[in-house]
C-alpha positions in Angstrom: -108.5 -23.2 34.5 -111.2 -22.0 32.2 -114.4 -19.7 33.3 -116.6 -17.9 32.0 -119.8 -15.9 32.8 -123.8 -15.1 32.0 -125.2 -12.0 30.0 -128.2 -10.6 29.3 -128.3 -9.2 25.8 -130.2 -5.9 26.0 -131.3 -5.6 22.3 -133.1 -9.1 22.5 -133.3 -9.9 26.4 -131.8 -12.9 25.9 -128.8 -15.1 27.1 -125.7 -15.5 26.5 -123.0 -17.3 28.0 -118.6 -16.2 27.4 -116.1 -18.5 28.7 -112.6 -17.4 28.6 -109.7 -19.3 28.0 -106.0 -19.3 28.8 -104.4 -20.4 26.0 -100.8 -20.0 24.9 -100.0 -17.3 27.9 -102.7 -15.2 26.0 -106.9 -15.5 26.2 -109.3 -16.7 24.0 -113.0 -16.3 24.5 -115.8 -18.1 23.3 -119.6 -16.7 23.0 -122.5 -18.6 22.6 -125.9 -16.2 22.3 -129.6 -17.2 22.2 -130.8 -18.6 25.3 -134.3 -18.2 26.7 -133.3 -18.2 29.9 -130.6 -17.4 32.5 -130.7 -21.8 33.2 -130.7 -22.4 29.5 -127.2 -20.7 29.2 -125.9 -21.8 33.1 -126.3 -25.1 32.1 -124.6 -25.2 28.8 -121.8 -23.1 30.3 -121.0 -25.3 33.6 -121.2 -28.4 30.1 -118.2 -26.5 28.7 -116.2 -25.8 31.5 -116.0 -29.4 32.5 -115.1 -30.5 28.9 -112.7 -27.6 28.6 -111.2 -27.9 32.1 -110.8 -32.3 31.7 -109.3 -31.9 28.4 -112.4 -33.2 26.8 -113.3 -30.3 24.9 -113.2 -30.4 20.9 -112.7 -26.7 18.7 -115.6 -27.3 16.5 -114.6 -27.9 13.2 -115.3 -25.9 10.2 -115.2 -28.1 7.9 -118.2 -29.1 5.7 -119.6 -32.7 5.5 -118.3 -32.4 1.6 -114.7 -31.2 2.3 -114.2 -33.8 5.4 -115.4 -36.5 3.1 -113.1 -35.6 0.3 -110.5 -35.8 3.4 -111.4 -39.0 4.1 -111.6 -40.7 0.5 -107.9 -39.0 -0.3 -107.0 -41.3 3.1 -108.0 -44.3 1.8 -107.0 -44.3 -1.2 -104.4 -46.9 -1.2 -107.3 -48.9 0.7 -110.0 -48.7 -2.1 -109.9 -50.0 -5.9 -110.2 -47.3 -8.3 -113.4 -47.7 -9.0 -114.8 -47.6 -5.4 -113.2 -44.3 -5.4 -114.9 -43.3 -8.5 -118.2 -44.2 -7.1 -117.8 -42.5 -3.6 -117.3 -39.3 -5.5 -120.0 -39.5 -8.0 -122.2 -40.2 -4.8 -120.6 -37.0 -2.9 -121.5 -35.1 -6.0 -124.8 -35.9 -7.5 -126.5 -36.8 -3.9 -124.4 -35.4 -0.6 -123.2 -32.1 -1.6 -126.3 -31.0 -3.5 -128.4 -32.0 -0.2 -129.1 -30.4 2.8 -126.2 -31.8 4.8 -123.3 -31.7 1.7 -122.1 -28.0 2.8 -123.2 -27.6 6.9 -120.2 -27.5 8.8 -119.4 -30.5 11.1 -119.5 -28.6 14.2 -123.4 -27.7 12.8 -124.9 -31.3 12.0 -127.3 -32.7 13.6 -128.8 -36.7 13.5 -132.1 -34.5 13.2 -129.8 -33.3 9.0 -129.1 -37.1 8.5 -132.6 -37.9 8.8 -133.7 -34.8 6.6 -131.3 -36.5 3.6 -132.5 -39.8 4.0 -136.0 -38.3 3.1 -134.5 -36.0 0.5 -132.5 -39.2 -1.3 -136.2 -41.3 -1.3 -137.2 -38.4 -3.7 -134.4 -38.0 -6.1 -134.8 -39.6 -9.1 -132.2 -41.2 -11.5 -131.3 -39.9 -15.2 -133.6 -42.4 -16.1 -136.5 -40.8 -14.2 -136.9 -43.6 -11.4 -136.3 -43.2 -8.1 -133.0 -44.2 -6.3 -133.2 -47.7 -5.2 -133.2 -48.8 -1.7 -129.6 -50.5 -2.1 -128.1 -47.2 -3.5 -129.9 -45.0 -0.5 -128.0 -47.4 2.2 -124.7 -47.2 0.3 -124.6 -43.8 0.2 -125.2 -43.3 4.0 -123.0 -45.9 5.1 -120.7 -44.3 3.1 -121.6 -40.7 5.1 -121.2 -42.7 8.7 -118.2 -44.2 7.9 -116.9 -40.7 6.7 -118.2 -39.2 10.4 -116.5 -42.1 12.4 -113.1 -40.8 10.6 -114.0 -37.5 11.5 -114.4 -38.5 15.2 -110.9 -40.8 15.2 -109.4 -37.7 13.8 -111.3 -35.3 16.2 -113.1 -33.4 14.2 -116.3 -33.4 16.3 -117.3 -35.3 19.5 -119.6 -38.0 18.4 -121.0 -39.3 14.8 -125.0 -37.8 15.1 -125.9 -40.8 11.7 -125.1 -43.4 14.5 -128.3 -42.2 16.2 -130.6 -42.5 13.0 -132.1 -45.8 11.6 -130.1 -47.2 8.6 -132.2 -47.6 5.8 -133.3 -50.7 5.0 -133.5 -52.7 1.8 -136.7 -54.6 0.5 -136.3 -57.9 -0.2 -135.8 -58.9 -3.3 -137.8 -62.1 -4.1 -134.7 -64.4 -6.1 -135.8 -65.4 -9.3 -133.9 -69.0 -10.5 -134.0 -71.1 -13.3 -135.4 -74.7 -13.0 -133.3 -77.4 -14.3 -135.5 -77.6 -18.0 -134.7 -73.8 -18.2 -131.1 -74.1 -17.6 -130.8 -76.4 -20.0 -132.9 -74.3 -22.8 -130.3 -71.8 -22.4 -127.4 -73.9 -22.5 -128.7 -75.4 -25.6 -129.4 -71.7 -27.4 -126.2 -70.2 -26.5 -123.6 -73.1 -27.1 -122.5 -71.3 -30.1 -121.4 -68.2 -28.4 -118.6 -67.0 -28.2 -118.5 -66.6 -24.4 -121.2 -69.6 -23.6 -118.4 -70.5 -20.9 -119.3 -67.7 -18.9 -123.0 -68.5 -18.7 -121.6 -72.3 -18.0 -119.4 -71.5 -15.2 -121.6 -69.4 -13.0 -124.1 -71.8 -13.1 -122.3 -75.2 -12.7 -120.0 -73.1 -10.5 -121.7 -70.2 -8.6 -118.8 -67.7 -9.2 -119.4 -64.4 -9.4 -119.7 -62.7 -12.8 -116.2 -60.4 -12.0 -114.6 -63.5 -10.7 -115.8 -65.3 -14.0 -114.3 -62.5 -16.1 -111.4 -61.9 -14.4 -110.2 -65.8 -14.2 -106.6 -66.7 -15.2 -106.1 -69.9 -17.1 -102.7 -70.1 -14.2 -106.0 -70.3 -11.8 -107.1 -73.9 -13.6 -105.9 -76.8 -12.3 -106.8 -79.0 -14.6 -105.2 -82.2 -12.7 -106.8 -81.6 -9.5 -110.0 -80.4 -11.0 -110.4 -77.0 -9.6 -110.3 -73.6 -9.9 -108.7 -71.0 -7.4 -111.0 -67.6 -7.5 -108.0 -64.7 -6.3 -109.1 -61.4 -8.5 -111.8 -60.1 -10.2 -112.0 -57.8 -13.2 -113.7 -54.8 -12.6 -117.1 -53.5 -14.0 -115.9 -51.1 -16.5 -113.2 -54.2 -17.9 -110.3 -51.5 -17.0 -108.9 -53.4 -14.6 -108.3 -56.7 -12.4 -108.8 -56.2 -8.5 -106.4 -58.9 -6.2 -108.5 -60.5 -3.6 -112.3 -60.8 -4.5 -115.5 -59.5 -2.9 -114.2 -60.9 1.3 -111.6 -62.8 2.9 -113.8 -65.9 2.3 -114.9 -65.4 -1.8 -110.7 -66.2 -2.2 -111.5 -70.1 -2.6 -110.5 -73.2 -4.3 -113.9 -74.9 -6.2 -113.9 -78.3 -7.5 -115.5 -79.0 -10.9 -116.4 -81.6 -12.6 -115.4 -83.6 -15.9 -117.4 -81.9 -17.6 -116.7 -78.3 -16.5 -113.2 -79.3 -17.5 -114.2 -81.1 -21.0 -115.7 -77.3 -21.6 -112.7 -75.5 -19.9 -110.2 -77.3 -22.2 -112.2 -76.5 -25.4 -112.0 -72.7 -24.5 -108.4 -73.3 -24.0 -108.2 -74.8 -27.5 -110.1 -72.1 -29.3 -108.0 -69.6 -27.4 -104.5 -70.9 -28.6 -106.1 -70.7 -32.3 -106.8 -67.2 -31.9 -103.4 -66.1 -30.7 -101.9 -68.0 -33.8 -104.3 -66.1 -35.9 -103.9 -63.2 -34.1 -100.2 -63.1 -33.9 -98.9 -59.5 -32.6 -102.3 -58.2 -32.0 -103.0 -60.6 -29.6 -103.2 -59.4 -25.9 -102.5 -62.1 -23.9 -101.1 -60.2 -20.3 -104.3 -61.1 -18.1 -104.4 -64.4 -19.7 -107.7 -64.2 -19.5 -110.4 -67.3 -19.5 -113.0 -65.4 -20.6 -111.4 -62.9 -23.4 -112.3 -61.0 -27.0 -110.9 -62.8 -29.9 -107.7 -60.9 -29.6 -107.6 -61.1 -25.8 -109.1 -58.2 -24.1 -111.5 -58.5 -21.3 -115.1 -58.9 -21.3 -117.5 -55.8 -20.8 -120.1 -57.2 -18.2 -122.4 -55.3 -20.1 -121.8 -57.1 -23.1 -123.4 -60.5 -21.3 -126.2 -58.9 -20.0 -127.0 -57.5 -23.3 -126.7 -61.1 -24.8 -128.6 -62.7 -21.7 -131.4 -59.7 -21.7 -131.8 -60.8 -25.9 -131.7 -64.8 -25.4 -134.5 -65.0 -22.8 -136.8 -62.7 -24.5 -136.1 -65.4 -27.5 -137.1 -68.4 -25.3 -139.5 -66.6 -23.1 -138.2 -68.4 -19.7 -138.1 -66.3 -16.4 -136.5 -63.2 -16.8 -133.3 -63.3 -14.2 -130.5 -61.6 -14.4 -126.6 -62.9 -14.5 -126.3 -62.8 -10.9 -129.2 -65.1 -11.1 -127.3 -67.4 -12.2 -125.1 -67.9 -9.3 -128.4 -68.3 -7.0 -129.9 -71.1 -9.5 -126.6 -72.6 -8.9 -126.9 -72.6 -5.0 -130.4 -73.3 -5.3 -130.1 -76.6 -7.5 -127.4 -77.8 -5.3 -129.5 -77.0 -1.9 -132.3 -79.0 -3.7 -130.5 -82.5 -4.5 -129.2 -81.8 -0.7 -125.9 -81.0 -0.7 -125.2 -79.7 2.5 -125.1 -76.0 2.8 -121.5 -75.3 4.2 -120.7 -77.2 1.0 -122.8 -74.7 -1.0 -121.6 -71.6 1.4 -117.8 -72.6 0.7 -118.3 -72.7 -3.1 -120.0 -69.6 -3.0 -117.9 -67.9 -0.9 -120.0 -66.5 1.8 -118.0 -65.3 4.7 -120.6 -67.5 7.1 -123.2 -70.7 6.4 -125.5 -67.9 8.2 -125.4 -66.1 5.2 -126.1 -69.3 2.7 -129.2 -70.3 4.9 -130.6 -66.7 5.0 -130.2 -66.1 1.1 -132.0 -69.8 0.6 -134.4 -70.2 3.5 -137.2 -70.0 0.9 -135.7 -73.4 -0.2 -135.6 -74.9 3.6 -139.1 -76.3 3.7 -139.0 -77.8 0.5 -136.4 -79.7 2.0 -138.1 -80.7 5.4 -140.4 -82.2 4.0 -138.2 -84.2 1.6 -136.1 -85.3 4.5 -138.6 -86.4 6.5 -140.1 -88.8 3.7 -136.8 -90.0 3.0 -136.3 -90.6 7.3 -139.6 -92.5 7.3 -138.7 -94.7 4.3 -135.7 -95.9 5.8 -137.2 -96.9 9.5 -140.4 -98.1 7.7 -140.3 -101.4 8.8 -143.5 -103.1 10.2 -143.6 -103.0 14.4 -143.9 -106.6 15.6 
């Protein structure tokens, strides 16, 4: 059994509490100084006897918040692409371990620290001289909570103090969409380019633009008119990620005759270049959406292209993940039913669909009322 005992420090007349313990046939003492008062330190004593004596009691940990998160990130590494590594680590170096809380030792933070960082990351500013946007300020602490909950599991400290703080929250973003006469002013500018099937598929299909760029033709079934969405290529075009975005963005979406007419055309033009091409031709992606010689598509390289094509027809500035919301937002309109639009998207819940829309929803009250009174219009006799 552990005990220990109260002091009075002579040189500053205050408290101080040392609690010995057995430990390995030898003894071990802990100090604690700075109480105001005799209570103060009784009370914190009689709080660590009871954890040390029920086996409760944690050796705080000496670790910094940086060095525990570098921990963590090295134990899921076989869990996270590449570049989700990448990112955690640019975050842990240009916003955690230059902050407040990046080298305090576990044993040392406080939820009173997670709050101070929040307000320190609302006043950092980007290379670009803006400040960090709300999304970015919510990644980067979930990314610190999930780091303190491994540090708990692996008992490193007692409890996670960002659990007890507010998660930021992100302002929402009013979705900009094209109407149907701007969709077709696009289509119409950019059928010449070369990768106009991109544009065309996330609109007549909602995919994603990594799922767009990261399509297989093996994916294409071209007799049962659909395409399965299994991978993604990722942002910087180095790589294709298995799975997509959740369990539920893996899907099967029909298309139509025409997606297909389009689909086969690409095909065509594809099979010409690898002729053409011969050896140079990279074809082991086998890639949809490709350079002329194969290689995936930078993402940057269609919003360049998209950015330069609306200032030319001066229609609503949106940006390529616009194009996935016109899609959902066209089909919502000619009423297709929205666990038809939440599958195609591939939202992990219809909850989801309806949230992102709901601006959509009374639109489409109103139609379906009209269209419930003309059908029981009849005259009462």
């Amino acid at each position: 059994m552990a005990s220990g005992s109260i002091k009075k420090d002579k040189n500053t007349g205050k408290y101080y509490y040392v609690l010995d313990i057995g430990k390995d046939g030898g003894r071990k003492q802990k100090k604690k100084r700075g109480f105001a008062t005799k209570k103060d330190a009784e009370i914190a004593l009689a709080k660590l006897l009871t954890e040390v004596n029920d086996g409760t009691y944690l050796e705080p940990s000496k670790n910094t918040l940086v060095q525990l998160m570098e921990k963590w990130i090295e134990s899921k590494k076989g869990n996270m692409t590449r570049l989700t590594v990448d990112s955690y680590k640019s975050y842990i170096v240009n916003h955690i371990a230059p902050s407040n809380i990046g080298s305090k030792q576990l044993a040392k933070l406080s939820s009173d620290d997670i709050e101070e960082f929040i307000k320190y990351l609302r006043t950092k500013k980007t290379d670009k001289g803006k400040n960090l946007s709300d999304s970015t300020i919510q990644r980067i602490f979930n990314i610190v909570v999930t780091a303190l909950n491994y540090a708990k599991k692996m008992k490193y400290v007692k409890e996670n103090v960002a659990l007890n703080v507010d998660r930021p929250q992100i302002s929402k973003r009013k979705l900009q969409v094209w109407d149907v006469e701007e969709v077709n002013k696009f289509l119409e500018h950019i059928k010449k380019y070369r990768h106009f099937l991109a544009f065309y598929l996330a609109i007549h299909t909602g995919m994603r633009q990594g799922e767009i760029l990261g399509l297989p033709w093996s994916n294409i079934d071209f007799d049962n008119k659909t395409i399965r969405v299994t991978q993604t290529l990722e942002h910087d075009a180095k790589g294709i990620t298995e799975g997509a975005k959740t369990n539920s963005s893996v899907r099967s979406i029909s298309i139509s005759d025409e997606v297909i007419a389009q689909l086969k055309k690409q095909y065509h033009m594809i099979e010409e270049e690898k002729e053409n091409a011969g050896e140079l031709y990279q074809d082991n992606d086998d890639l949809v959406i490709c350079t002329n010689i194969g290689k995936p598509v930078f993402a940057d390289t269609l919003t360049k292209f998209m950015r330069k094509s609306i200032r030319e027809l001066n229609v609503t500035p949106i940006r390529f993940h616009d194009l996935r919301h016109t899609s959902a937002s066209l089909m919502l309109k000619i009423g297709v039913h929205p666990k038809i639009v939440s599958e195609r998207l591939g939202h992990s819940s219809v909850t989801i669909t309806l949230d992102t829309y709901s601006h959509l929803l009374p639109n489409m009250q109103e139609e379906a009322a009209k269209r419930l009174s003309n059908l029981l219009n009849k005259p009462l006799q």
